[in-house]
Every structure is written in structure tokens, then in C-alpha cells.
C-alpha positions as CSV (number, residue, x, y, z in Angstrom):
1,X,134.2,-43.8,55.4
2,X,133.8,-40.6,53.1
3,X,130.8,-39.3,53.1
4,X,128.9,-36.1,51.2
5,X,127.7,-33.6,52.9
6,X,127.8,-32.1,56.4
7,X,124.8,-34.7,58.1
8,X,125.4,-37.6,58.8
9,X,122.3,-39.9,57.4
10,X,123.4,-43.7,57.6
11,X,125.0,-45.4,60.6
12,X,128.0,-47.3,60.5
13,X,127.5,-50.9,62.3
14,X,129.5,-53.5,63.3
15,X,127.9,-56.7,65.2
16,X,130.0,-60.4,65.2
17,X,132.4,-58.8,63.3
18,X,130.4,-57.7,60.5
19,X,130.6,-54.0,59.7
20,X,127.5,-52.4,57.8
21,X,125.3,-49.6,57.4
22,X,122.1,-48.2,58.5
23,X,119.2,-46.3,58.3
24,X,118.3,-44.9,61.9
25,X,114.5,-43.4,60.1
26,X,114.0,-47.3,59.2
27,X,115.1,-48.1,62.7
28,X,112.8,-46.0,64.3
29,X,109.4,-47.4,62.8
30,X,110.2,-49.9,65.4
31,X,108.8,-53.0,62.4
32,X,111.5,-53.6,60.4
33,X,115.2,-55.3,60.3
34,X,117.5,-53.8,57.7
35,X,120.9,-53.3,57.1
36,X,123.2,-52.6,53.7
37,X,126.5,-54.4,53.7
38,X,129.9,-53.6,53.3
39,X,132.7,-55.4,52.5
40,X,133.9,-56.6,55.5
41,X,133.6,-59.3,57.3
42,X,133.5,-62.0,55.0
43,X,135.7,-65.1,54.0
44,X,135.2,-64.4,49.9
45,X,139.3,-63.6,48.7
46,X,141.0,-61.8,46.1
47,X,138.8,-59.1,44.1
48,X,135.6,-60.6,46.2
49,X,137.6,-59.5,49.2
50,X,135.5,-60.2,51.7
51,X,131.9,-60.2,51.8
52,X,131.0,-61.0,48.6
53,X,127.3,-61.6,48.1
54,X,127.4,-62.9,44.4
55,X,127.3,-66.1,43.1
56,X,127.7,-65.5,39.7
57,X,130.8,-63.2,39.4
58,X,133.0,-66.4,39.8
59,X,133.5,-66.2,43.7
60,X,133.9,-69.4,45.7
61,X,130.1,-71.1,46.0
62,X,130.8,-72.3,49.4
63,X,132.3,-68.9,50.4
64,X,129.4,-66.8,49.2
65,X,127.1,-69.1,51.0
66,X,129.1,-68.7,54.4
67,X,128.9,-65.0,54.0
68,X,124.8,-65.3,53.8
69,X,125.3,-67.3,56.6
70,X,127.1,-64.1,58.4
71,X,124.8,-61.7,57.5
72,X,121.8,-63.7,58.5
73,X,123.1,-63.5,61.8
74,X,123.7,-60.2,62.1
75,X,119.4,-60.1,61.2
76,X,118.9,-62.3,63.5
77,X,117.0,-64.7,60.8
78,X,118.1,-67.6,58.9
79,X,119.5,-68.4,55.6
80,X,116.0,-70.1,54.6
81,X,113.9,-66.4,55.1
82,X,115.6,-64.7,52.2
83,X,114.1,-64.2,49.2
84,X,116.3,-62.6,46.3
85,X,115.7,-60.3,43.1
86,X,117.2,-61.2,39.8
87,X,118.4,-58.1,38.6
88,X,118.5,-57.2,35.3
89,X,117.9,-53.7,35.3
90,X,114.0,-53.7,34.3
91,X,110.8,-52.3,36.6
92,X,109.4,-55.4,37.5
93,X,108.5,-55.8,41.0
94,X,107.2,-59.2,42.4
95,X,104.9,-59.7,45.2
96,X,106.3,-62.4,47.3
97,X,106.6,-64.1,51.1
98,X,107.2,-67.5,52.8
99,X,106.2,-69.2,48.9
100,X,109.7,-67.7,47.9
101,X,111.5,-68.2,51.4
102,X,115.2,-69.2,50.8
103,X,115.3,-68.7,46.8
104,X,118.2,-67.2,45.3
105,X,120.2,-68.4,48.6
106,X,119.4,-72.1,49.2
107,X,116.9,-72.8,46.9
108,X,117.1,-72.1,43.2
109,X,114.9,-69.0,41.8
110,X,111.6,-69.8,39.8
111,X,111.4,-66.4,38.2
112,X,113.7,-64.1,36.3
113,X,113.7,-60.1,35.3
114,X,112.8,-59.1,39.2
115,X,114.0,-55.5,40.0
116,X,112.1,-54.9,42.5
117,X,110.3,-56.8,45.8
118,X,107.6,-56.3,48.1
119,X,106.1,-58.4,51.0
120,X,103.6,-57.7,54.1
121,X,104.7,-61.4,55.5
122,X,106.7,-61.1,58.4
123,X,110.0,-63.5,58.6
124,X,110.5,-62.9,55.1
125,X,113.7,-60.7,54.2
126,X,114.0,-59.1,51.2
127,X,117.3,-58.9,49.4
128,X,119.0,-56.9,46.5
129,X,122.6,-55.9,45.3
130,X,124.6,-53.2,44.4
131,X,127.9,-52.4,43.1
132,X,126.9,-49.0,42.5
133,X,123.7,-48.9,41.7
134,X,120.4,-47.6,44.0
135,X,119.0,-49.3,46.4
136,X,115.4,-48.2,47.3
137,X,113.6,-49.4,51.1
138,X,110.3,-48.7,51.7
139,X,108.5,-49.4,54.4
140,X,104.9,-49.2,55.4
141,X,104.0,-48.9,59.0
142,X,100.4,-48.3,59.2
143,X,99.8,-51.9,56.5
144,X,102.8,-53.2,57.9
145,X,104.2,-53.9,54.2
146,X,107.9,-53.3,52.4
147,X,109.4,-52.9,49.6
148,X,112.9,-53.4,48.4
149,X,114.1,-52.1,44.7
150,X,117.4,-51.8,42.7
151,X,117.4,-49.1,40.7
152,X,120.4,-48.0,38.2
153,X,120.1,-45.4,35.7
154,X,117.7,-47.2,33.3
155,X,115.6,-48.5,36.2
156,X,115.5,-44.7,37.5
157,X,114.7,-42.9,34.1
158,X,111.8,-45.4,33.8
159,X,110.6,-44.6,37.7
160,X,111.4,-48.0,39.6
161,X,110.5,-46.3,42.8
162,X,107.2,-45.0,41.6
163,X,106.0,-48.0,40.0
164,X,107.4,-50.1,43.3
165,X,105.0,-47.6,45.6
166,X,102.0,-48.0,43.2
167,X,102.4,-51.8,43.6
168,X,102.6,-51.9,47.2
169,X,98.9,-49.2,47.2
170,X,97.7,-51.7,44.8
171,X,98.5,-55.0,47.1
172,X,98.6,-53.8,50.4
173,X,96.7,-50.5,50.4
174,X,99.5,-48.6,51.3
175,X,98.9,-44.4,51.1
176,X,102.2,-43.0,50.0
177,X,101.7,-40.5,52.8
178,X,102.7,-43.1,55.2
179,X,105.8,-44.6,53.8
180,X,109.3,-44.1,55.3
181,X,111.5,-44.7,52.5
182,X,115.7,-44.8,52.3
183,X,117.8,-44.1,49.3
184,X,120.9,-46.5,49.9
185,X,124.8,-45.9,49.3
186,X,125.8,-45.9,45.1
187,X,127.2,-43.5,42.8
188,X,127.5,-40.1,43.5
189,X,126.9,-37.2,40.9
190,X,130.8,-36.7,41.4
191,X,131.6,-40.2,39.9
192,X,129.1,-40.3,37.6
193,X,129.5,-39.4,34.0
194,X,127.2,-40.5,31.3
195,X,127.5,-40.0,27.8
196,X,124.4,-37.7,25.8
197,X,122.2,-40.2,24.8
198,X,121.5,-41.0,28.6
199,X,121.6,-37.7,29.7
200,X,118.4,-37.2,26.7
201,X,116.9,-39.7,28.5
202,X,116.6,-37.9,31.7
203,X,115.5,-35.0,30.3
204,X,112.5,-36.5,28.9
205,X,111.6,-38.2,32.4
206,X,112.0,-35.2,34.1
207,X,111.0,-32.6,31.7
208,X,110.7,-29.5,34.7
209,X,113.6,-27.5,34.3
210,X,114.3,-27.5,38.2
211,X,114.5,-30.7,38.7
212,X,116.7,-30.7,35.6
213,X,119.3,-28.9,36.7
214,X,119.5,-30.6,39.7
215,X,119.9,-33.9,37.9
216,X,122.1,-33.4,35.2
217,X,125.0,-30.9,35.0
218,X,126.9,-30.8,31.3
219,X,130.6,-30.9,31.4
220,X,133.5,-29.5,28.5
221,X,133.9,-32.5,27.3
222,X,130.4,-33.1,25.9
223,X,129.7,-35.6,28.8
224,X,127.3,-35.4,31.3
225,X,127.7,-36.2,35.5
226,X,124.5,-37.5,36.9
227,X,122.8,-37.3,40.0
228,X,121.1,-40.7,40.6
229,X,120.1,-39.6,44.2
230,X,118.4,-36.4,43.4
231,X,116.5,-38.0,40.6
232,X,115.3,-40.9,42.7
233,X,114.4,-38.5,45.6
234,X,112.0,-36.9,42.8
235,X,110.5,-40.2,42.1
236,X,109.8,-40.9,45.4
237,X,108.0,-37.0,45.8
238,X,106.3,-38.0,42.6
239,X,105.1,-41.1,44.4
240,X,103.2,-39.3,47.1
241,X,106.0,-39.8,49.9
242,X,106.6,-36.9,51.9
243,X,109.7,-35.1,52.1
244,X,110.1,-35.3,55.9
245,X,110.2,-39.5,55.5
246,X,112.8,-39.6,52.5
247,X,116.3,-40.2,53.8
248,X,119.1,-39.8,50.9
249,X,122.2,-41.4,51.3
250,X,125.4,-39.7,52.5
251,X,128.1,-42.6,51.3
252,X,129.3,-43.1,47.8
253,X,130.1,-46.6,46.6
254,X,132.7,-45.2,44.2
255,X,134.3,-42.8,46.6
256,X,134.9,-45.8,49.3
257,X,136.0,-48.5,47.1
258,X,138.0,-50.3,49.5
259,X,134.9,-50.1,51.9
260,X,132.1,-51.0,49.1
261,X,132.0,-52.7,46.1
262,X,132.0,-50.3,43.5
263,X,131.9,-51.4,39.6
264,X,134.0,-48.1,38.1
265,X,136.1,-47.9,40.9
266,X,137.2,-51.5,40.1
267,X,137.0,-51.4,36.7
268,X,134.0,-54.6,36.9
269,X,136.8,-56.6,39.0
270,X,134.3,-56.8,42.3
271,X,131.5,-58.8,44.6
272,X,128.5,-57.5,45.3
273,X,126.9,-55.6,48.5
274,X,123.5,-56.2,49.6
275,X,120.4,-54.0,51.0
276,X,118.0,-56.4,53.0
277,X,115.0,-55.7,54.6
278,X,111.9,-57.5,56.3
279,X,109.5,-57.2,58.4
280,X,109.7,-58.3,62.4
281,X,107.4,-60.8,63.6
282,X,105.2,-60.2,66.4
């Protein structure tokens, strides 16, 4: 798998035939099971080829399921402990456990306009999903609380991660200080070009120049290439987590396309990956 830069930050996996990634800095608080997929080892066909985690881009139902079943075994938890966002590119983070257990899998979801999740139940496994997009993990060790949040470019101009942390502090007591957090794979500044009126939007989130420049770079062309990763990692400093406990991707979804689901590397003809995460029990 390409990756950028000279260290490498995420693992690549593979258990019952199931390739994925992860986080050794999550690993290591020793609390926590996570893992972002890839596309293989599924049974979904065609442009969903093969583990497709959708079931609303037209993919086989009964395929999709079967691939949850996969990657629940890979967790070592069952199909019934996942509890999924509804992703439709807002901040909204919901506070949820075993009341939610299974929705958005097996059971149908009871809430819409969900971003972001968060949980200090154990069992419960959080899940989101990506075709480029950012993934956020958060993890608590001292509360023993989580959070999981999707974050594209509108849900990072309007500070997803910050207002996911501020929601765990508020629930759970969490101190930023404490929190290990993980910026998953998605679209590189490289592959990322945005037009001028989203570019004006950055600039108005992150109005220090520094940060600026390391966000947005302006091209001949009048376009814009955008650095999702840097700006998230400035949330996240924002948010009170230190820089020794951020881990920032290395992997591009756009740059491995026949690894990862990525939407401009297809062209919107793709599945969708997924970041879990839960806490262990015991």
C-alpha cells in the first residue's frame, strides 16, 4: 500500500483472511478494539468488490450483511454490538451504548443526521464509513470512554473533532490531556482539490496564518489542494489533546484505490470502508 511520508503510522492486518489497518497508539492503551477496513476480504462483487460495508449504494443486502459478519470476527464481537452513524455530513454526535446495540446492522436506526458517536459502555462498537472522508478515534483511558467521528471537509471546517471531545468532557469527564486520538486513512492534500468558495471557508476557521498555509496551498488554475489531515490535527490541538497522543495517517484512500474505497478515484462507482472502535470488557 502507498503510503506518505517516511514513518510508518498504521499497521497493515490481516486475520481469517481479512486484511485491515491499524493504529498501534490505540493498541497500546491496552482498552480498546479497533480496526479500519479495507477492501478485501469480502464477498460484495463488481464496483463493491469485496468488502463493501454499505447498504445503500445498491450492493447485495445479504452480501453486505455477510461482510459485517466478517469483520465482527475479526473484533472478536458480534453483529448485535454495533451501533452505526448516519452520515450526513453535519456535527452531531450521539451519546449511545447497549440501548442502540445492533442498529444500523440488524436492527433498523431510530435516529438520523449522526456524524459522530461516543460511548463509555463496554461491548458496544462504534462504527462509521469512509470513502474518502476522515475518520476521527478517540479514546479515553483514564474514564474509559470513546469516540468515533466522520469528518469530511464541511464536518472539518465546522470542528467535528472539537465539538466530539467537548461532548465526551461534558458526558464522561474526560480532560483532553488524556485522550489518545487517531486520524484515519482519506484524502490526501495531493488528491484533494477544492474549488474557492471552500477554500474561503477554511480560511475563516482557521484564520492564523500558519496554520493557513499549512492547510490550503493555491494552484494556477484558481483551484485550491486541501489538507484535510493537517486541519483536523489542529482541531484536535485546539481541543486540548496533546501532540505526543495525535497519530495522523500515512495511507491515502485516493492514492490506493484498488486497496480502499475511494469516491474520486472511482468516480462515486464504490462501497464503503469502515473505522470501528469499542471499548473491551473486563
Amino acid at each position: 500500500m502507498k503510503r506518505i511520508g517516511e514513518k510508518i503510522v498504521l499497521e497493515e492486518k490481516e486475520k481469517n483472511g481479512i486484511k485491515f489497518l491499524s493504529f498501534p497508539s490505540l493498541e497500546k492503551t491496552g482498552i480498546v478494539r479497533h480496526l479500519f477496513s479495507t477492501r478485501a476480504g469480502g464477498v460484495s462483487e463488481g464496483i463493491f468488490s469485496s468488502m463493501n460495508l454499505s447498504f445503500t449504494r445498491g450492493d447485495n443486502p445479504d452480501s453486505v450483511l455477510e461482510n459485517y459478519r466478517r469483520i465482527a470476527g475479526v473484533l472478536e464481537c458480534d453483529m448485535e454490538d454495533f451501533v452505526c452513524s448516519d452520515q450526513t455530513h453535519t456535527t452531531n454526535v450521539r451519546i449511545t451504548g447497549s440501548k442502540d446495540a445492533g442498529k444500523g446492522v440488524i436492527r433498523e436506526k431510530d435516529y438520523t443526521d449522526v456524524d459522530g458517536l461516543i460511548t463509555n459502555e463496554p461491548g458496544v462498537v462504534l462504527a462509521t464509513f469512509y470513502a474518502d472522508c476522515v475518520p476521527l478515534y478517540f479514546v479515553d483511558p483514564v474514564k474509559k470512554a470513546i469516540g468515533l467521528s466522520h469528518s469530511g471537509w464541511r464536518g472539518t471546517v465546522n470542528k467535528m473533532g472539537l465539538k466530539t471531545v467537548r461532548m465526551m468532557q461534558e458526558t464522561y469527564g474526560t480532560d483532553p490531556e488524556d485522550v489518545v486520538a487517531a486520524i484515519g486513512p482519506s484524502i490526501c492534500m495531493s488528491c484533494y482539490e477544492v474549488g474557492s468558495e471552500v477554500a474561503e471557508e477554511f480560511l475563516k476557521a482557521f484564520p492564523k496564518r500558519e496554520e493557513q498555509k499549512e492547510i490550503l496551498r493555491e494552484k494556477e488554475n484558481g483551484k485550491y489542494i486541501l489538507n484535510l489531515w493537517k486541519a483536523n490535527y489542529f482541531i484536535m490541538r485546539e481541543a486540548g489533546i496533546k501532540e505526543e497522543n495525535i497519530s495522523v495517517t500515512d495511507i491515502c484512500t485516493c492514492c490506493n484505490g484498488e486497496e480502499l474505497f475511494s469516491h474520486r478515484q472511482s468516480q462515486g462507482k464504490r462501497g464503503n470502508l469502515g473505522a470501528f472502535l469499542g471499548l473491551l470488557k473486563g
